[in-house]
C-alpha positions as CSV (number, residue, x, y, z in Angstrom):
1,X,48.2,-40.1,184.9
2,X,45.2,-40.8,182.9
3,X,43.7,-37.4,180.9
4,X,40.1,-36.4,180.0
5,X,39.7,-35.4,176.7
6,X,39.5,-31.7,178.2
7,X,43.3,-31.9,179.7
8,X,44.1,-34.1,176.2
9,X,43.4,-30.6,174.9
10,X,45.3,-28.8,177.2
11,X,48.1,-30.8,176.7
12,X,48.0,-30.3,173.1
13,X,47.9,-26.6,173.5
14,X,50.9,-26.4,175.9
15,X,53.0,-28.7,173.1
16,X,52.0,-26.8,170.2
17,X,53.8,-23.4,172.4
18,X,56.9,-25.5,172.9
19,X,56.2,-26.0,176.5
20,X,58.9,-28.2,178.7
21,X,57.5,-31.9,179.1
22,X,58.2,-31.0,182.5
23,X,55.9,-28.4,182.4
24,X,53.3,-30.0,180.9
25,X,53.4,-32.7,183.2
26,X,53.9,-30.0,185.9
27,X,51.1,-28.0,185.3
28,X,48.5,-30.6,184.0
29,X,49.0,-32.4,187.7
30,X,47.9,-29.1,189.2
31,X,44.7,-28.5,187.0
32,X,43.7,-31.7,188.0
33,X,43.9,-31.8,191.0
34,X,42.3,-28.4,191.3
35,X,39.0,-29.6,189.1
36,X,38.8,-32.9,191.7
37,X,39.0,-30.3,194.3
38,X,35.7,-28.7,193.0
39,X,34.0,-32.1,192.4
40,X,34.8,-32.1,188.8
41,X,33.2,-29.2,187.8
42,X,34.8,-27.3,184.6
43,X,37.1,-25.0,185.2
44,X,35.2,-22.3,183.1
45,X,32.4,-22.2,186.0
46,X,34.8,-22.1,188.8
47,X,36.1,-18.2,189.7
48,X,38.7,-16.7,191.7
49,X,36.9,-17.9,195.3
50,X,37.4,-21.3,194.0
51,X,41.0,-21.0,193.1
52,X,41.7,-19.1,196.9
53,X,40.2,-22.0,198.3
54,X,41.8,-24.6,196.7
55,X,45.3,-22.8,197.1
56,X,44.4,-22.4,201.1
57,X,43.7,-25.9,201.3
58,X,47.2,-26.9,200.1
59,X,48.8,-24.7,202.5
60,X,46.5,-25.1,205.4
61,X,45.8,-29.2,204.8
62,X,48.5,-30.2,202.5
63,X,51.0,-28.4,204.1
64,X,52.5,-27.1,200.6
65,X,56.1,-25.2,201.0
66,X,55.5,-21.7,199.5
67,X,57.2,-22.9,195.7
68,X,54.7,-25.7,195.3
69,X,51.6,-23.4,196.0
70,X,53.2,-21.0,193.9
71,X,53.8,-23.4,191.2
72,X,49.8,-24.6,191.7
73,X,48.8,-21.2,191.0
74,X,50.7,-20.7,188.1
75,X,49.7,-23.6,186.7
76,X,45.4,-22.9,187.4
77,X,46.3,-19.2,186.1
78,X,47.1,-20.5,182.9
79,X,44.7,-22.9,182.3
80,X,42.1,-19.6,182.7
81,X,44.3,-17.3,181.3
82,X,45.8,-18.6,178.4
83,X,43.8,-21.6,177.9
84,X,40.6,-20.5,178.6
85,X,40.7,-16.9,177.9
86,X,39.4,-15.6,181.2
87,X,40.5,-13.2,183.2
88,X,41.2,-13.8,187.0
89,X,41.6,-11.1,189.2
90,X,43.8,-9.9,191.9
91,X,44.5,-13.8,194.0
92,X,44.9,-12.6,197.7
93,X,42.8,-13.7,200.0
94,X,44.7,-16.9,200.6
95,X,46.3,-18.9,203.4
96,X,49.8,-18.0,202.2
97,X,52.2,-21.3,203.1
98,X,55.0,-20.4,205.8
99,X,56.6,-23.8,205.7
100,X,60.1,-23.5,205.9
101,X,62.6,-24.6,203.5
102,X,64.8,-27.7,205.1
103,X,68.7,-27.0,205.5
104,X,70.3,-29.0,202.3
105,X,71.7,-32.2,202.7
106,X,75.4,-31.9,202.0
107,X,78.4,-34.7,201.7
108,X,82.0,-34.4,203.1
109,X,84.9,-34.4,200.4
110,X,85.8,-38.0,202.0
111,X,82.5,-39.2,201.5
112,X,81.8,-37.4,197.7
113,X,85.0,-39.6,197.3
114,X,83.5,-42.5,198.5
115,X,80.4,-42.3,196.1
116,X,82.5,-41.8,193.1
117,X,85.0,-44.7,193.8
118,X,81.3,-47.0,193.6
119,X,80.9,-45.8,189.8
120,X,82.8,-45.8,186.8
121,X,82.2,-45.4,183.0
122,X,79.5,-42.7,181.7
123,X,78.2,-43.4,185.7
124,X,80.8,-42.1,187.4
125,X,81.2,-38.8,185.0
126,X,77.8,-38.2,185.4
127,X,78.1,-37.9,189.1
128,X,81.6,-36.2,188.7
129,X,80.0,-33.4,186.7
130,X,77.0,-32.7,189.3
131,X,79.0,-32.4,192.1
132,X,82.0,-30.9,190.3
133,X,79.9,-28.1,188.2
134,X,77.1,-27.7,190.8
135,X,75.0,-28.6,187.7
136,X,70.9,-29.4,188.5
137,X,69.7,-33.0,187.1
138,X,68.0,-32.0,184.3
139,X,70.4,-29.4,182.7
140,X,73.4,-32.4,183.0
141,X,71.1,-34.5,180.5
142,X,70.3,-32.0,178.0
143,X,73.8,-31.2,178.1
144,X,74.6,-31.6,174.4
145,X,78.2,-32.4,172.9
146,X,79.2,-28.8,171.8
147,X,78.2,-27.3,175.3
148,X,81.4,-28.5,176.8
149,X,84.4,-26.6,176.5
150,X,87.3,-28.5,176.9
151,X,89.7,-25.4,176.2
152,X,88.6,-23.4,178.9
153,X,87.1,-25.8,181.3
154,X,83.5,-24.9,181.7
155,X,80.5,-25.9,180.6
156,X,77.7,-23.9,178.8
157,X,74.2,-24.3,180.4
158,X,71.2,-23.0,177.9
159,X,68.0,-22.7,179.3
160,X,68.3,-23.5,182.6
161,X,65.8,-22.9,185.5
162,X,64.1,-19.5,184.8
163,X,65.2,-20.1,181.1
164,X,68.3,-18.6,181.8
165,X,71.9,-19.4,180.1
166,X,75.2,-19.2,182.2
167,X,78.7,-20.9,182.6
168,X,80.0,-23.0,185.2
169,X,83.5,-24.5,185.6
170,X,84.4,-27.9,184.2
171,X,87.3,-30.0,186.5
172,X,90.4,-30.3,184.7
173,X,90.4,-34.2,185.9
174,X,87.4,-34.6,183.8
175,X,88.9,-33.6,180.2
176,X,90.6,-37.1,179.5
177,X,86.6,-38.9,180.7
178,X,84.3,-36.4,178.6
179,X,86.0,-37.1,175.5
180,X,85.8,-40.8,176.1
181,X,82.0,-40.1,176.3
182,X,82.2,-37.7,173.6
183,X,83.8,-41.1,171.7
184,X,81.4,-43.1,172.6
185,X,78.6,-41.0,172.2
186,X,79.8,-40.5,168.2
187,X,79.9,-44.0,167.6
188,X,76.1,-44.4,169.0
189,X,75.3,-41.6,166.1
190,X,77.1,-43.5,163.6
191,X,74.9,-46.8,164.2
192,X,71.6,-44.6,164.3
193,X,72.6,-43.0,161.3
194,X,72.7,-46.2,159.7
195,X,68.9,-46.7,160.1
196,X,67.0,-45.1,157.5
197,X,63.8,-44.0,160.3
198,X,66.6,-42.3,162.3
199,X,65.5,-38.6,162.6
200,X,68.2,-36.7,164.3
201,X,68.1,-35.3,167.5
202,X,65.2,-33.2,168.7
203,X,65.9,-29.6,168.5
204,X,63.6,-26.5,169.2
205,X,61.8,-25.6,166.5
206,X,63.4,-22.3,165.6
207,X,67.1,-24.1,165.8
208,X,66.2,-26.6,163.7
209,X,64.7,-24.1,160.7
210,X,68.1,-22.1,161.3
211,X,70.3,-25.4,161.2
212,X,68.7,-27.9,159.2
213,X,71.0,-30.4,159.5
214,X,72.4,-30.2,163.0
215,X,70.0,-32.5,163.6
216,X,72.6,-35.4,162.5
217,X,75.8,-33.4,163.6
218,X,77.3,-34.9,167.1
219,X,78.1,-31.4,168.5
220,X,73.8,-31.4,168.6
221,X,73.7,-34.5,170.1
222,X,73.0,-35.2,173.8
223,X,76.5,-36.2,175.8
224,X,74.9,-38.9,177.8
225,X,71.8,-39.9,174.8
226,X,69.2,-42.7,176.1
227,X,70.4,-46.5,175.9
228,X,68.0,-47.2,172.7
229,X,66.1,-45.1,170.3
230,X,62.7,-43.9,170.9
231,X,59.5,-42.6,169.0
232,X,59.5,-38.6,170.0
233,X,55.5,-38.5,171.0
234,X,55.3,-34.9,169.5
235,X,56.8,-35.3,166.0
236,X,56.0,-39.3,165.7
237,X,59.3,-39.8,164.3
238,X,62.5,-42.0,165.6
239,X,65.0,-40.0,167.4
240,X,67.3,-41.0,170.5
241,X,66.5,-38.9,174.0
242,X,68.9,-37.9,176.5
243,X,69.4,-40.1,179.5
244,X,66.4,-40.6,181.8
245,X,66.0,-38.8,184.7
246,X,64.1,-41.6,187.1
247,X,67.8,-44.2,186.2
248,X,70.4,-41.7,187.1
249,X,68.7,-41.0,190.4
250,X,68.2,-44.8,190.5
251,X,72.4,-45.1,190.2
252,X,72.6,-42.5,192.9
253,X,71.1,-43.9,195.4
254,X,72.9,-47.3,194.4
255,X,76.6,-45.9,194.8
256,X,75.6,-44.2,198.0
257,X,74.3,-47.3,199.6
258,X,77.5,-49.6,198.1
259,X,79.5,-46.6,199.7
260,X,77.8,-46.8,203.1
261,X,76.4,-43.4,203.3
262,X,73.6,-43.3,205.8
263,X,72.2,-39.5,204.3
264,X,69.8,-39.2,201.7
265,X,71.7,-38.8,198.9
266,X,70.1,-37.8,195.4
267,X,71.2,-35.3,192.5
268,X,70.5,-32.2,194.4
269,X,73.3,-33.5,197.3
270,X,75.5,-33.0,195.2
271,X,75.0,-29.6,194.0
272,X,74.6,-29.0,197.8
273,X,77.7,-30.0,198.2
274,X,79.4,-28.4,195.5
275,X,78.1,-25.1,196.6
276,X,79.3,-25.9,200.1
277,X,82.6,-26.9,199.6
278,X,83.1,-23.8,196.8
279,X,82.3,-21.8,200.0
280,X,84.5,-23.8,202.2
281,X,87.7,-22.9,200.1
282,X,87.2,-19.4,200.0
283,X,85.1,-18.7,197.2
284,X,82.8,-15.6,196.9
285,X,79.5,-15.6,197.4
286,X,78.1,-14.3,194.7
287,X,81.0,-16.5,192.5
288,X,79.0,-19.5,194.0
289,X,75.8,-17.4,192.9
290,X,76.6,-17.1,189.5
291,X,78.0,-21.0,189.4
292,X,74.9,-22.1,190.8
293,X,72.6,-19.9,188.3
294,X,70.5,-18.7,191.4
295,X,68.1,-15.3,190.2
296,X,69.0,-13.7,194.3
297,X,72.0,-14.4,196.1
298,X,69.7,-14.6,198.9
299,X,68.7,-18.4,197.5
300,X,72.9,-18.9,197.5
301,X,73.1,-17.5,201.5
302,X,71.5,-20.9,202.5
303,X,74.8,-22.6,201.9
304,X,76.6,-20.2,204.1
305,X,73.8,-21.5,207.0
306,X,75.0,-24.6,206.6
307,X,78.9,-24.2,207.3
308,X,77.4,-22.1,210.4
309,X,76.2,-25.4,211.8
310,X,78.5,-27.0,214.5
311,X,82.3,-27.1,214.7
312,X,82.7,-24.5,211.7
313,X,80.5,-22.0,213.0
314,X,79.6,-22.3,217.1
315,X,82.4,-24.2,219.5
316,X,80.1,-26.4,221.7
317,X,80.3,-25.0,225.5
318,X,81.4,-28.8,226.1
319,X,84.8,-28.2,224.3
320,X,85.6,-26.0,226.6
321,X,85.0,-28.0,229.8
């Protein structure tokens, strides 16, 4: 997306407040689309009418769910708030969106088993840890080396959605794989280390002050790092990212198509289908809560809709003819 020198600025002052990428990216997509809304005008002459309007026409025309308008008006009470220094007032004379969330898509055991048998290597374990730990996408690639605790079987996730830290469980079956990658992944440090630009990994700011040279130690480093090295836009220095996001839901869609699975199939299915099948065996609820890192168990009860559905919840009338 290209930027005016105004979001340039923006951007800028998001980065220098240690601001996600994501968010960045995030937000910047929503003030820009909210200034072409209002034919380009600035966004210092444009008040809380304009902002209503805009946010009812993504509900009303766009046909927004409720997260994504929410997210939109986060992201324009920012830019007026924190960026710009005005003050906007109570938002409520909106069209609210009402679109209902869709029911997750969820695999069977026989065909999670099936995907996984179409993978191997760093592949495979990356898939074996989303559906196995329930983890999101982005919190199994900033998994780093020392979050994985091979002693007790579970994983420690910092900072994930909400900024929040928890622990989920790690499968036993996966010990023997993660410290082949674990292996691998020191080896990839060792040849970085050997070029003089190398800068370490990225770490936030305050980490790296406290521990100035975890940078170089492989307990820092990400467990599944990028393929090459890479300049880090933000610090102009050479350091090696975690995997990217857009190639491992590339390799998921792959194995489900070599494994013949007609569903749509992506990163999320299989933390569906972790949840689901946690469930399925007997699991508490708020267990599954607490696994999946959900704020209200009432985001978790969705899961419990879906083994509702059909055969385990409601006999079909025709069984019984």
């Amino acid at each position: 997306m290209s930027k005016s020198p105004f979001l340039q600025s923006v951007e800028s002052f998001m980065r220098m407040r240690r601001y996600s990428r994501r968010t960045i990216s995030t937000y910047l997509y929503w003030m820009k689309y909210f200034i072409l809304f209002n034919n380009k005008q600035h966004p210092e002459q444009l008040g809380d009418v304009d902002i209503e309007r805009f946010l009812t026409f993504l509900a009303v025309e766009r046909n927004v769910s409720a997260s994504t308008q929410k997210i939109a008006l986060n992201a324009i009470v920012f830019l007026k708030t924190k960026f710009l220094k005005q003050e906007v007032g109570h938002l409520g004379a909106f069209a609210k969106s009402h679109r209902q969330r869709k029911l997750p898509v969820v695999l069977t055991k026989k065909e999670v088993a099936k995907l996984l048998a179409k993978t191997a290597g760093s592949k495979k374990l990356m898939l074996s840890i989303l559906y196995g730990s329930g983890l999101r996408r982005i919190e199994l690639l900033r998994l780093r080396v020392k979050d994985i605790d091979l002693d007790f079987c579970q994983i420690q996730v910092w900072n994930g959605k909400g900024q929040k830290h928890r622990l989920t469980t790690l499968a036993k079956e996966l010990i023997e794989p993660i410290r082949w990658q674990i292996d691998r992944v020191r080896n990839v440090l060792e040849e970085d280390r050997k070029n003089e630009h190398y800068a370490g990994v990225w770490l936030p700011d305050a980490l790296a002050r406290k521990y100035q040279k975890a940078r170089f130690q492989l307990g820092w480093h990400y467990l599944f790092p990028a393929s090459r090295t890479s300049i880090d836009p933000e610090s102009n220095v050479l350091r090696r990212h975690h995997f990217d996001e857009s190639a491992l839901n590339k390799q998921i869609k792959e194995a489900a198509a070599l494994a013949g699975i007609e569903k749509q199939v992506s990163s999320h299915t299989l933390r569906h289908s972790f949840a689901t099948h946690l469930l399925q065996s007997g699991a508490d609820i708020r267990t599954v809560q607490q696994q999946l890192g959900h704020a209200d168990v009432k985001t978790t009860e969705i899961y419990t809709h879906v083994l509702k559905q059909g055969a385990q919840g409601v006999q079909s009338p025709l069984s019984n003819l």
